[in-house]
C-alpha positions as CSV (number, residue, x, y, z in Angstrom):
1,X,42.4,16.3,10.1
2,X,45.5,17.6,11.2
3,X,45.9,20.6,9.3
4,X,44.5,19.4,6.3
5,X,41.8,21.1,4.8
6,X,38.7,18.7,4.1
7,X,38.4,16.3,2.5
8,X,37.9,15.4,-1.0
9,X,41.7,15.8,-1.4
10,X,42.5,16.9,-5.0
11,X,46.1,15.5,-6.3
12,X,47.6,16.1,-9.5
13,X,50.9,14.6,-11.4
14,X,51.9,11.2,-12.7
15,X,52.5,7.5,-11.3
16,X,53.1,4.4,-12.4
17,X,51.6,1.3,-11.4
18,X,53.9,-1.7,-11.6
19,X,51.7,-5.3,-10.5
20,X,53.7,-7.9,-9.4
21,X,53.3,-11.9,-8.6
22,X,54.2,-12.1,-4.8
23,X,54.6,-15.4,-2.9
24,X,51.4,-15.7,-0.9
25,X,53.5,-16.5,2.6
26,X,55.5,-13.2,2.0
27,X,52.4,-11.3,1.5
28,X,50.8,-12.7,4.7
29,X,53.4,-11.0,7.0
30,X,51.8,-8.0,5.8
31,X,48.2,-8.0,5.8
32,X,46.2,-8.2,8.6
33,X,45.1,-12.0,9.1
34,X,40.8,-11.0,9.6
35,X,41.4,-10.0,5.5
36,X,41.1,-12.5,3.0
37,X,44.6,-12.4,0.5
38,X,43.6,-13.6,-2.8
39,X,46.0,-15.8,-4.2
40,X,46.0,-18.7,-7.2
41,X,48.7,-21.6,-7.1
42,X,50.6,-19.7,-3.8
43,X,50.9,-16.8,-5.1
44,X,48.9,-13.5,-5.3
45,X,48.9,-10.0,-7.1
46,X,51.2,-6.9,-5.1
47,X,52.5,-4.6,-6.5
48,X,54.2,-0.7,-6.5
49,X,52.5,2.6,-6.9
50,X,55.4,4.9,-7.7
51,X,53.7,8.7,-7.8
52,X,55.1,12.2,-8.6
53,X,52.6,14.9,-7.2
54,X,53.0,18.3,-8.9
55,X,49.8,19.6,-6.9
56,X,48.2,18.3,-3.7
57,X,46.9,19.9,-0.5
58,X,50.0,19.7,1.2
59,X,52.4,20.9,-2.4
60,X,54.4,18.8,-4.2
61,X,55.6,15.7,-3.1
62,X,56.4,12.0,-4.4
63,X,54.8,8.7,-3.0
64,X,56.1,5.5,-3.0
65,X,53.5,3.0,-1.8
66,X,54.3,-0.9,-1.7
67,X,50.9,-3.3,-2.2
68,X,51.8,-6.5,-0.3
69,X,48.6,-7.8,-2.1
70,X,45.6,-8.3,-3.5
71,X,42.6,-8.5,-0.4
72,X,39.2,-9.5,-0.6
73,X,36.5,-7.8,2.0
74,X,33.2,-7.5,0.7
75,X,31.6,-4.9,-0.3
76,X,34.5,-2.6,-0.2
77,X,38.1,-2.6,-0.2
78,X,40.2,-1.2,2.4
79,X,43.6,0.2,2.1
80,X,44.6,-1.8,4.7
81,X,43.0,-0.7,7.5
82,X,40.1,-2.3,9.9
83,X,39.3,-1.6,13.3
84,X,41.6,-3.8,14.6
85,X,44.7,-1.7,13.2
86,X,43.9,1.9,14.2
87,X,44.9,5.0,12.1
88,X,44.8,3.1,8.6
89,X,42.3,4.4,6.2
90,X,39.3,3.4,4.3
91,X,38.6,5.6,1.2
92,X,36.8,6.6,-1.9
93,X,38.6,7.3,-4.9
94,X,38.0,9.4,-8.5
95,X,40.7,9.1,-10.8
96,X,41.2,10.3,-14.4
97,X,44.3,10.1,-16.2
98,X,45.4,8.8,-19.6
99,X,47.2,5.1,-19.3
100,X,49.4,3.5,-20.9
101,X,50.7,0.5,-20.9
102,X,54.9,1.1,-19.9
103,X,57.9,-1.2,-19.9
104,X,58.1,-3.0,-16.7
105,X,60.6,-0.7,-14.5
106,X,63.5,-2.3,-12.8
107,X,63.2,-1.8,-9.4
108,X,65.0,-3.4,-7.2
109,X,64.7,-3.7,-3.0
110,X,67.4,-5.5,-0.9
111,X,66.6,-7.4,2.0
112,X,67.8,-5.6,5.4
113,X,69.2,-7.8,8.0
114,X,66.6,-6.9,10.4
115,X,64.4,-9.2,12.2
116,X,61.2,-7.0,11.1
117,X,60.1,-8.4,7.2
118,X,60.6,-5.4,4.9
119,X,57.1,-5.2,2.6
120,X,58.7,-3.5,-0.4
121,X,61.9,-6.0,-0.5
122,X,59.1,-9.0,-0.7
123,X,56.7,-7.2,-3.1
124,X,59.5,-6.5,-5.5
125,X,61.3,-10.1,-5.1
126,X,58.3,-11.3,-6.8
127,X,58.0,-11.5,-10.9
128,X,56.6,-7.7,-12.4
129,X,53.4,-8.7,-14.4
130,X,52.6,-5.6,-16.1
131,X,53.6,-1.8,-15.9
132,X,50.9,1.4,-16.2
133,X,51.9,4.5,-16.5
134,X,49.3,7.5,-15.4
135,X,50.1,10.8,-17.3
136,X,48.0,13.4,-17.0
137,X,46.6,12.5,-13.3
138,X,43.9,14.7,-11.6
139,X,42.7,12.1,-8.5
140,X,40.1,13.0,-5.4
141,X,40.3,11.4,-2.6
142,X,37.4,11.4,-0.5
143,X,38.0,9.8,3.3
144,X,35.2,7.2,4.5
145,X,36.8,6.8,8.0
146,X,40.2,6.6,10.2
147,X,40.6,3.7,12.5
């Protein structure tokens, strides 16, 4: 794994969570077309996970991962990946933490010029739904399979 010792991957620190309501044909550019998006009345559920890792295998660091939205594929969830779209994962998750619900967070994405659709600018151009906050994180990440 590249270094990495293996897995389960043990990551400690805090995140938030903020879900947002994302315009269904903005979340399409994003996910591959074999997965189902869920959506209700065109639109569907994305959202930000906004993480600050005190501990991990590779040290410290802070993620920022943009959720173009919510996907349906029976019996599992992928996080994002399927054959089709090599080096995505699919994992298995423990998390403990004490939430709480937060203040929605303003954050704000422009729109680059570029010809390429920029995920996080559409995710957070929809309406923020609800904000949770994750003190106190201890996750393990266990890997299923690369693609």
């Amino acid at each position: 794994m590249g270094g990495y010792h293996d897995p389960p991957w043990r990551f400690r620190g805090r995140a938030l969570y903020q879900l947002h309501l994302v315009k269904a044909c903005d979340a399409r550019k994003f996910i591959p077309s074999e997965l189902r998006l869920v959506e209700l009345f065109g639109y569907t559920l994305g959202g930000v996970f906004l993480a600050r890792y005190a501990d991990s295998p590779v040290g410290a660091f802070d993620e920022l991962v943009a959720l173009a939205g919510l996907v349906w594929q029976f019996p599992t969830s992928f996080s994002g990946g399927t054959p089709e779209h090599p080096g995505l994962l699919r994992y298995a998750c423990q998390l403990a933490a004490r939430i709480r619900l937060s203040p929605c967070a303003g954050i704000k994405a422009e729109r680059s010029d570029q010809e390429e659709p920029d995920a996080l600018a559409a995710v957070l151009s929809g309406r923020p739904v609800l904000a949770l906050t994750f003190d106190n994180l201890d996750m393990r990440v266990s890997l299923l399979r690369i693609f």
